[in-house]
DOKOL-516971 format. One record per residue: x, y, z of N, C-alpha, C, CB in turn. Coordinates in steps of 0.1 Angstrom, whole numbers, plus 5000, padded with zeros to 4 digits. Glycine has a CB too. Layout:
N
XYZXYZXYZXYZ
...
END
This chain:
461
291998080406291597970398290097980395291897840405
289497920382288197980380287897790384287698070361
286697790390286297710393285197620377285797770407
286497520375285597440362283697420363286197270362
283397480354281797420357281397310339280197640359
281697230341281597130325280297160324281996950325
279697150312278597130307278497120291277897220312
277997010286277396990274276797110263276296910279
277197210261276597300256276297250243277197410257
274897290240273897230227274397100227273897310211
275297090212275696960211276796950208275196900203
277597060217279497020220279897020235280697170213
280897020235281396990250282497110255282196820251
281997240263283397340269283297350282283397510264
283797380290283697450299282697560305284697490297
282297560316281197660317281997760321279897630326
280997910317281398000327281498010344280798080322
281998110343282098120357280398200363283598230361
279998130376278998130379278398240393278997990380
278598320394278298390407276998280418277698580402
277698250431277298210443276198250450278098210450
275998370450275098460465273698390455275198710466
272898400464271398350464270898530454270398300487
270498480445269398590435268198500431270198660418
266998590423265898590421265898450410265398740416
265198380413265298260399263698270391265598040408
263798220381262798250371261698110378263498230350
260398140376259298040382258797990370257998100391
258397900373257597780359256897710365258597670348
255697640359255097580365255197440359253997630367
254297330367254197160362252997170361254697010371
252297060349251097050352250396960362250797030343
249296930364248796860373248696670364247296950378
249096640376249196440374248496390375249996340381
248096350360246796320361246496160355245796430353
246796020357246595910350245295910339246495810359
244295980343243095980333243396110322241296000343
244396170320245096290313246496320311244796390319
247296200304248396210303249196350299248496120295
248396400289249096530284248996640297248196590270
248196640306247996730315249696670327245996710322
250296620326251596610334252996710327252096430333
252496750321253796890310253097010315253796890286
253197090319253297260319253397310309254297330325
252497420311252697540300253997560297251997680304
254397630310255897720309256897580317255797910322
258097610305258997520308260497650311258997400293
261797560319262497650329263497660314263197580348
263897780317265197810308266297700310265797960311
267497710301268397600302268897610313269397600292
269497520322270297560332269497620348271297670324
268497650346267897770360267797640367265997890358
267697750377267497650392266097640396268297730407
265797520400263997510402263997550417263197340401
263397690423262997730434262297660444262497810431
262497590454261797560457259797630462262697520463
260297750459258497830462257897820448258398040469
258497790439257997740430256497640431258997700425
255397670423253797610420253897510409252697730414
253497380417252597310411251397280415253097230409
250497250403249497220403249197100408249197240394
248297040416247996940421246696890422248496930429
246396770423244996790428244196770440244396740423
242996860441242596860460242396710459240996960468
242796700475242596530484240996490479242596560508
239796600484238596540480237596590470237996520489
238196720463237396710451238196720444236396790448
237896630434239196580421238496700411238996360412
237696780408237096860402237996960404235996870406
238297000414239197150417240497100418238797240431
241097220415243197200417243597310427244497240398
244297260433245197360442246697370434245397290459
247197450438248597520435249797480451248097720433
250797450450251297420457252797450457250997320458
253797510467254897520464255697370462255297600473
256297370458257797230458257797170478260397360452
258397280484258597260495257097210502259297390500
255897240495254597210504254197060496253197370502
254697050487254196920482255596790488254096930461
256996860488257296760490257296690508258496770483
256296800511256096760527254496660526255996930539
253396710516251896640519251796530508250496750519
252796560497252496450488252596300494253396460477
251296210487252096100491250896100506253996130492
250296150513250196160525248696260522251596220532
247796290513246396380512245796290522245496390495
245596170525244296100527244596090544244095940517
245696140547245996080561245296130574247396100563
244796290571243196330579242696260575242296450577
241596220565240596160564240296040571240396160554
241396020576241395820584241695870598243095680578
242395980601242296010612243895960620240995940617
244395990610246095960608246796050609246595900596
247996100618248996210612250396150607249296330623
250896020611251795990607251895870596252295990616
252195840586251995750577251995590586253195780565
251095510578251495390585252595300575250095310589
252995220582253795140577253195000576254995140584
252894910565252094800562253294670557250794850551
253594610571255094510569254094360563256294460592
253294350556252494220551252894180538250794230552
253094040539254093990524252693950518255493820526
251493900527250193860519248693910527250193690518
247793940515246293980524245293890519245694150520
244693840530243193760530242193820522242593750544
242093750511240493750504239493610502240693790488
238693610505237693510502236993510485236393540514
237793620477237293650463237893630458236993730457
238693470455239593390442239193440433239493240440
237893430427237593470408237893590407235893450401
237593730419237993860415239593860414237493980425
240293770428241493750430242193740414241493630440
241593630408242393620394242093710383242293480387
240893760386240693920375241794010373239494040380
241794000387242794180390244394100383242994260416
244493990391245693910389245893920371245493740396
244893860363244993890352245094010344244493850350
244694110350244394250345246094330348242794340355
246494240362248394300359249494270353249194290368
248994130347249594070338249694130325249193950338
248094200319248294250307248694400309247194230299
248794490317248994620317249894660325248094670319
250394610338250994590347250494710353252394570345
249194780352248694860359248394840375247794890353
248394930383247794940399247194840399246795050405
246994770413245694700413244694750419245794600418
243694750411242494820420241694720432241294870410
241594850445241194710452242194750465241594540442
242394590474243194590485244394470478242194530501
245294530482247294450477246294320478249294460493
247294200473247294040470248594000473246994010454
249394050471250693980477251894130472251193780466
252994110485253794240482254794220473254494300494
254694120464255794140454254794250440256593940447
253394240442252994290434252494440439252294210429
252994470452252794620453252594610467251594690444
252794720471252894780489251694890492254694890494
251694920498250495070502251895180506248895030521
251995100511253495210518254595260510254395140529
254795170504256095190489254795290485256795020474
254195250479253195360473252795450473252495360472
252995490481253195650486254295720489252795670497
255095660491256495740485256595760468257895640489
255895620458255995670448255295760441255995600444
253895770452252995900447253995990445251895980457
254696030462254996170463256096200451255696200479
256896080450258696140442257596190426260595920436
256596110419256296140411255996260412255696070408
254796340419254096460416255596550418252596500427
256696500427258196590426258496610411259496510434
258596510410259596510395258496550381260496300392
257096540384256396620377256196530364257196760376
255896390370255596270361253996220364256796120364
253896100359252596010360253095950369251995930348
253495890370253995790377255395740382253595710372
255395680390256895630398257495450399256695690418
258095410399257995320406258795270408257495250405
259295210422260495210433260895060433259995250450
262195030437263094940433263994870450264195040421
264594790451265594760461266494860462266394650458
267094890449268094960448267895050432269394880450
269595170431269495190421269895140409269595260422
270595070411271394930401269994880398272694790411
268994820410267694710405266994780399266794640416
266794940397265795030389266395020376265495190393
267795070374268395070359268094960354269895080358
268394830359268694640351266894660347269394430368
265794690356264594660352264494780336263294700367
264894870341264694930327265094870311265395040329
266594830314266994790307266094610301268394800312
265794580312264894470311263894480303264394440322
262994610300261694640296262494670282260694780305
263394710278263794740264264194610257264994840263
264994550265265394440259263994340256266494380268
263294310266261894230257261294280250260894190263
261594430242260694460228261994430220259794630226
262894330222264294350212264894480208264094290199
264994550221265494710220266794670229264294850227
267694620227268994610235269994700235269694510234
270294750221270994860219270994960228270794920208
271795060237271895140248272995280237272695040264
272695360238273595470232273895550252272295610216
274795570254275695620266275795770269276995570263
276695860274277395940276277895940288276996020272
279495890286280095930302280896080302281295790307
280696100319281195940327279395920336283195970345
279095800336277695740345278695710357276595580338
277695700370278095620378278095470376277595650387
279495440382280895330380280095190378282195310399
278995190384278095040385277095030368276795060404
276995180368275695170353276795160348274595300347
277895210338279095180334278995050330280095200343
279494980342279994840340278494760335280894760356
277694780344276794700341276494740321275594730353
276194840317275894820303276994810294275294930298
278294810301279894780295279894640292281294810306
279694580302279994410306278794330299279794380326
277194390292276994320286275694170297278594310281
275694280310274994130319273794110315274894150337
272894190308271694170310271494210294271094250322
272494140287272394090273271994260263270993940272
272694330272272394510264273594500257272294690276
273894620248274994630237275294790240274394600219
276194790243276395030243277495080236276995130262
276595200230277595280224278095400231277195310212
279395410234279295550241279795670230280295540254
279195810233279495890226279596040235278495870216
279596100228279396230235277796290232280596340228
277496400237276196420230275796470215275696490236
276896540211277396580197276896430185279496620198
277196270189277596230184275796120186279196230187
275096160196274096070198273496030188273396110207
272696140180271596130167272496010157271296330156
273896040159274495960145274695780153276596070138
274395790165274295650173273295590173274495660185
272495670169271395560171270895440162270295630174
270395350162269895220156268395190155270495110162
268495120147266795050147266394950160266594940132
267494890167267294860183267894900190267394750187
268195040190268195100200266995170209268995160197
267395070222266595110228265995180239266495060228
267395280241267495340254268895450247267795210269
268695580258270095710256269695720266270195860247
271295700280271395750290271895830289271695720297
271595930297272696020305272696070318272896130298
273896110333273596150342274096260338273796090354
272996360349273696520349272896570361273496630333
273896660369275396650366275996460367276196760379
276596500363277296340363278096300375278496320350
278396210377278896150385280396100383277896060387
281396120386281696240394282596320394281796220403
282696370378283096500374281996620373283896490361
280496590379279896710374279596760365280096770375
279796720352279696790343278196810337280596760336
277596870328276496840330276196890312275796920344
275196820309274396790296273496790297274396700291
272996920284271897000280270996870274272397140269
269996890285268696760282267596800272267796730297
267796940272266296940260267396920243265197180262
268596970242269196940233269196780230270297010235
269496740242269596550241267996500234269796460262
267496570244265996480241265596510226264596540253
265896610221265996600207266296540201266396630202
267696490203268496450195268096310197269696500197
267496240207266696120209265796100200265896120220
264796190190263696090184262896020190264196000176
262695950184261195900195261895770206259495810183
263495780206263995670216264295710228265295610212
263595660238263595750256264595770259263095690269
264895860261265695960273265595860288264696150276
266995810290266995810310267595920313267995690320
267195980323268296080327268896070343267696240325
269696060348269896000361269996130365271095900364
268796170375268796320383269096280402266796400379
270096170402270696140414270796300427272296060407
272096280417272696460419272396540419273296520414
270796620411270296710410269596740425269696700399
268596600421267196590426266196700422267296590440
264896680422263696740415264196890424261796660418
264696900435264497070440265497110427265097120460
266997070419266997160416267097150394268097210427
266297000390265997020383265496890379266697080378
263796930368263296820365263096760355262596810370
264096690350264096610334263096600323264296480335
262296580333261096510327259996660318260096410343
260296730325259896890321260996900305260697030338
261796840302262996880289262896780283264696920292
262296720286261896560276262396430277262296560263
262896440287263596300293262396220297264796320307
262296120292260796020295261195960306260195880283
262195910313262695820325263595920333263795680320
262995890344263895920358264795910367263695910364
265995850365266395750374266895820387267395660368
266995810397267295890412267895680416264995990425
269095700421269495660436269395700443270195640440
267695640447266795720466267695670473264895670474
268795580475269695560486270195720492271095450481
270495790484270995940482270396080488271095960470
269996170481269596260482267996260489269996320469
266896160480265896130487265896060498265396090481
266395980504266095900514266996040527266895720510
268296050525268896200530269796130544267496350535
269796030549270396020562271195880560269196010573
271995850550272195690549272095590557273195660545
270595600556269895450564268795410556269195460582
268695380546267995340535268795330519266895450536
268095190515269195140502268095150491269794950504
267595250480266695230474266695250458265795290480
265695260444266595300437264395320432268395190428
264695430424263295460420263095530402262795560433
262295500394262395520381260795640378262395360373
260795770378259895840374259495840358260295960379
258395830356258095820342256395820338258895670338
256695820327254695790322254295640328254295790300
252495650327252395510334252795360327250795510338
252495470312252395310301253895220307252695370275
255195300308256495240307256395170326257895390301
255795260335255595250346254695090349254995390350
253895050341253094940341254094810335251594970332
255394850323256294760323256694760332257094750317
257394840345258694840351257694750365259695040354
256694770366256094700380256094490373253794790385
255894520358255594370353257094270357255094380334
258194330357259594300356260094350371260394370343
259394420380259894410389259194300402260094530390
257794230397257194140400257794040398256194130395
258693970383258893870379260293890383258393850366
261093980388262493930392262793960404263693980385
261993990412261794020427262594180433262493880436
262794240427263294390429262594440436263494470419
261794400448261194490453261294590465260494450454
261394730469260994770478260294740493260594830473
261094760499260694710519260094830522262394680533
258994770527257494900531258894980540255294820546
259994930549260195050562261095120551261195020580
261395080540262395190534260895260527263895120520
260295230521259395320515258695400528258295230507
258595410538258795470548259295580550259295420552
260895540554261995620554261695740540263395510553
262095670531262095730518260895860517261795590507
259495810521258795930518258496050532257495870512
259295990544259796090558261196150552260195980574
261996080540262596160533263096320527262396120529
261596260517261096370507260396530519259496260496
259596460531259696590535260596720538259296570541
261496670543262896760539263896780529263696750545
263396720519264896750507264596860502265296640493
263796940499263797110499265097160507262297170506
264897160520265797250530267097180531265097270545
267097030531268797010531269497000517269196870539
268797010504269297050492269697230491268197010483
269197250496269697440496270297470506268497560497
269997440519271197450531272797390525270597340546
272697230522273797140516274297240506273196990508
273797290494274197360483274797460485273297380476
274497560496275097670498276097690504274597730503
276397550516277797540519278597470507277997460534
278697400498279197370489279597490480278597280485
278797530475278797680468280197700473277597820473
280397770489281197810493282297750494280897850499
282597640496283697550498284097520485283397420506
283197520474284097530462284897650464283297530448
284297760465284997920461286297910467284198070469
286297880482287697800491288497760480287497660501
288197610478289097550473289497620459288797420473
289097640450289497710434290197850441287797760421
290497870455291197980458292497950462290598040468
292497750464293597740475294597690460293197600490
295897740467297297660458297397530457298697690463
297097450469296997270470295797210461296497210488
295297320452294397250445294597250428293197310450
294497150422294697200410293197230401295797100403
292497190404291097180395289997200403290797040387
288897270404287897260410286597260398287997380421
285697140398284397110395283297130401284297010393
282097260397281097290406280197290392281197440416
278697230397277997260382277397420382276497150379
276797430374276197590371274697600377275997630353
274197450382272397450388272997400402270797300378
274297400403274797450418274197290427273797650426
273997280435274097180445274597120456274197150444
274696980461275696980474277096900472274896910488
277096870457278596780453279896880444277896630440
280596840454281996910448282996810448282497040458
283596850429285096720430286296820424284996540417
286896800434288196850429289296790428288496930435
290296820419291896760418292896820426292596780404
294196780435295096820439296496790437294696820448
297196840438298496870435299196730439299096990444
299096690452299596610462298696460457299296670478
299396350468298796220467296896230472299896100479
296096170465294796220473294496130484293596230463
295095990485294995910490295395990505295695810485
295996060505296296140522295496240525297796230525
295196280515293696400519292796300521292896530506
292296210518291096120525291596050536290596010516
292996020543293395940551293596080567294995840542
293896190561293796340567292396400573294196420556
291096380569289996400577290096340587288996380572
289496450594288296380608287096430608288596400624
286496540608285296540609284596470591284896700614
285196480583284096470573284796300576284096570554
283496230566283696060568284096050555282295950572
285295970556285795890544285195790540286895860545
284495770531283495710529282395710515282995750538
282495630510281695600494280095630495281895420490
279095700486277995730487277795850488277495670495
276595910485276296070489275096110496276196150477
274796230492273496280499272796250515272596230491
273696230525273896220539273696340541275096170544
272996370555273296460563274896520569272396420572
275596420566276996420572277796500559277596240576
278596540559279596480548280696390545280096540545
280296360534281496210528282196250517280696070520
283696210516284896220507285096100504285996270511
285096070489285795960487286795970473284795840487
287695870467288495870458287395820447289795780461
287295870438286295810426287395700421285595950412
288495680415289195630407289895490418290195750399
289295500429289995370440288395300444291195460459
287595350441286195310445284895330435285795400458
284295430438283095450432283495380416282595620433
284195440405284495430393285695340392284695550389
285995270399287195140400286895010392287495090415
285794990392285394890379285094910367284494830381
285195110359285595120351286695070348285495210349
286995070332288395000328289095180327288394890309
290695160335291095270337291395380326291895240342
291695320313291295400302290395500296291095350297
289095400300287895510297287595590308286595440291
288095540321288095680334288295760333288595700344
289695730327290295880323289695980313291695860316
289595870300289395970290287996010296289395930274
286695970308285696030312286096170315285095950322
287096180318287696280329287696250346286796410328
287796190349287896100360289796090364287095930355
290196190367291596130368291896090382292796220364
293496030385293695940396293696080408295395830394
293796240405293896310413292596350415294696390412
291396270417290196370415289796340428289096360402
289196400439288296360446286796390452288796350453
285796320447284296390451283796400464283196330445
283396480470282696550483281096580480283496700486
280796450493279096520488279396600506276996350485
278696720505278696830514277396820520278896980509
277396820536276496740538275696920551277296550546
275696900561274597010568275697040583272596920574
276597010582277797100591277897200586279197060592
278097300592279297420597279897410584280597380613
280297550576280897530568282097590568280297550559
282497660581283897690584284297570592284197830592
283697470599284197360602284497230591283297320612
283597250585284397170571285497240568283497150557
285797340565286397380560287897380566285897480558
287797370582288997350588289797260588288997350597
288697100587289096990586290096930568287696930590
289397000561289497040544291497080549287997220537
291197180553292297250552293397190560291997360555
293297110572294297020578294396900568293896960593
293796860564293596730556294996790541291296710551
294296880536295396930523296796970531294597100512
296797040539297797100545299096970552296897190557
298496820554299196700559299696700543298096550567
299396730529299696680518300596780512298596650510
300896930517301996980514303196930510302197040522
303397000497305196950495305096750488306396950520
304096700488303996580483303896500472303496550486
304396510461303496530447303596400447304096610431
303796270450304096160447302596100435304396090463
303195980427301995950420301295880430302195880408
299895890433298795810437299495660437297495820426
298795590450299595450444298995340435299995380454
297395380433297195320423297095330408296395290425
298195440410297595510394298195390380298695720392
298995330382299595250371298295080373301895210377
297495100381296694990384295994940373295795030393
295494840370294394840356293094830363294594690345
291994860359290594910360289694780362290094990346
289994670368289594590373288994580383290094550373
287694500380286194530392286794510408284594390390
286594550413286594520429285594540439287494580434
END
């Protein structure tokens, strides 16, 4: 069986080729250095061919801790360990502090209401020492340094969650009367509904990408797309999209990817979106949701995340940037046992479909023959269980959970069917996953029965 790899090609939709696994030479490119006083200086010369994998020994440019005059060069793996963290010699610090204060003492009311006024009109930083934490952390703030100089933006800025980063976005469009949303599924099950349902007074068109340029409107004010997607994998060519955008921003939800293995914003996607509950945060003990972008859009998303309280808990901003120092190594470790456990399964007869993308990673969904509901009820070492990017691994049913408050119609036609099930591959043994994999399919021999929710209607739960 050839193991499906979907992808968006230019502006149609086939099948990818088949992808060879073993670790080879990947092409290097660089980012430029992030610079708020030099917007244009956040794009690179050299940009990555379609599809390549971002290396982690890959160089960016950064700038030294104490002379802002000179730049250092840095690998991925060396920034996503100091970013976020330059100043922490100089105080005489090796481990970040954590700053739990909802408010800070000033005796300077009139500067107090300068700065206060000066966030009102720009929603820029405050310069200075915090005023109250709905209007910013020190500690969140440094996770948002670091995800930014990752993702190779101006700026970041971090959320409760990833549902609370999307609704603010959508928030910032809709108060320039930009409600219109142009789509491409399948998104994950919650962005879906939420721009389906209409909560936050958005309008969506869904299309394919073929079909985006002929979607768009005079208020439209936003083109999502995830890729790979969530959670068929499939994946859509972003510099083609961002084209086909015009001057209307690109989200691109790089959940799944993450910056080690590709960064949007480099192909013209102006927005970021990552559920740091996931891959960034890496151990599911943290709930977070974070939006990379330029500062101008970054100074809306703090003004709307002031005024509806979406904010970030300094210990997750914490967590989150003790995160980022390892998602280099458990994104390529994770990826490579997946690699392989796809090859398994597109080998095994109990399987009917296997989905791997072509920029590779640690999520694999496949279809089977049998009820899937018994291959998830059939593990023991992997956790049955909704969410990804754990150190562990997790299986769940997309069409009974994650994507269950789609309406069952458009699941399908997403490609989402009732036999699909996604695996985020987590830092076990990959012949021990594999054993458990294989008792688990092996309880489902001989079973074709339909799923039992397959006649269900697509009703939220």
């Amino acid at each position: 069986m050839q193991i499906d790899r979907i992808q968006y090609d230019g502006f149609g939709h086939a099948p990818n080729v088949a992808r060879e696994t073993a670790p080879r030479a990947r092409p290097v490119f660089t980012l430029g250095a992030q610079s708020r006083a030099d917007p244009a200086s956040a794009r690179g010369p050299l940009e990555p061919p379609r599809g390549a994998r971002v290396d982690p020994a890959e160089e960016i440019p950064v700038e030294a801790p104490v002379d802002t005059a000179r730049t250092t060069r840095r690998a991925l793996a060396t920034e996503a360990v100091h970013a976020g963290r330059d100043d922490l010699a100089r105080q005489g610090l090796h481990a970040p502090p954590i700053d739990l204060s909802t408010t800070y003492p000033s005796y300077d009311s009139r500067g107090e209401a300068a700065r206060i006024d000066a966030f009102a009109t720009t929603g820029a930083d405050l310069d200075g020492p915090p005023v109250y934490a709905r209007l910013g952390n020190p500690t969140v703030g440094r996770f948002e340094t670091a995800l930014a100089r990752l993702e190779g933006t101006e700026s970041a800025v971090a959320f409760a969650s990833g549902m609370a980063a999307l609704s603010a976005v959508l928030l910032v469009r809709a108060s320039m009367g930009l409600r219109h949303v142009v789509a491409v599924r399948p998104l994950y099950g919650c962005s879906d509904h939420l721009l389906t349902a209409g909560l936050l007074g958005t309008e969506v068109t869904w299309t394919d990408p073929a079909g985006i340029a002929d979607a768009l409107r005079p208020d439209t004010g936003l083109v999502m797309v995830e890729t790979p997607a969530n959670p068929t994998l499939a994946e859509v060519d972003l510099r083609a999209v961002a084209h086909a955008c015009g001057s209307v921003p690109l989200l691109a939800d790089n959940t799944f990817a993450t910056p080690v293995l590709q960064r949007p914003a480099e192909q013209g996607a102006r927005l970021v979106l990552h559920s740091a509950t996931k891959y960034l945060g890496g151990h599911g003990d943290v709930m977070a949701g974070v939006v990379a972008c330029d500062e101008e859009f970054a100074g809306r998303l703090r003004q709307v995340r002031f005024a509806t309280g979406g904010v970030l808990h300094p210990l997750a901003g914490y967590l989150l940037l003790r995160g980022l120092s390892t998602l280099p190594v458990r994104v390529r470790a994770a990826s490579a046992t997946a690699a392989e456990l796809a090859r398994r399964l597109a080998a095994d007869p109990r399987v009917s479909r296997v989905h791997y993308p072509r920029i590779g990673g640690a999520m694999v969904a496949f279809e089977v023959h049998a009820n899937p509901h018994e291959v998830i009820a059939g593990v023991r070492l992997i956790t049955p269980a909704v969410s990804l990017g754990s150190v562990d691994t997790l299986i769940q049913h997309p069409a009974s959970i994650s994507h269950r408050i789609v309406d069952a119609d458009d699941r399908r036609g997403a490609g989402v069917s009732d036999r699909l099930l996604r695996m985020s591959v987590g830092l076990e043994d990959v012949d021990d996953l594999w054993a458990d994999l294989d008792g688990a399919l092996d309880g489902t021999r001989g079973r074709t029965t339909e799923p039992a929710h397959a006649q269900a209607s697509g009703a939220a739960h």
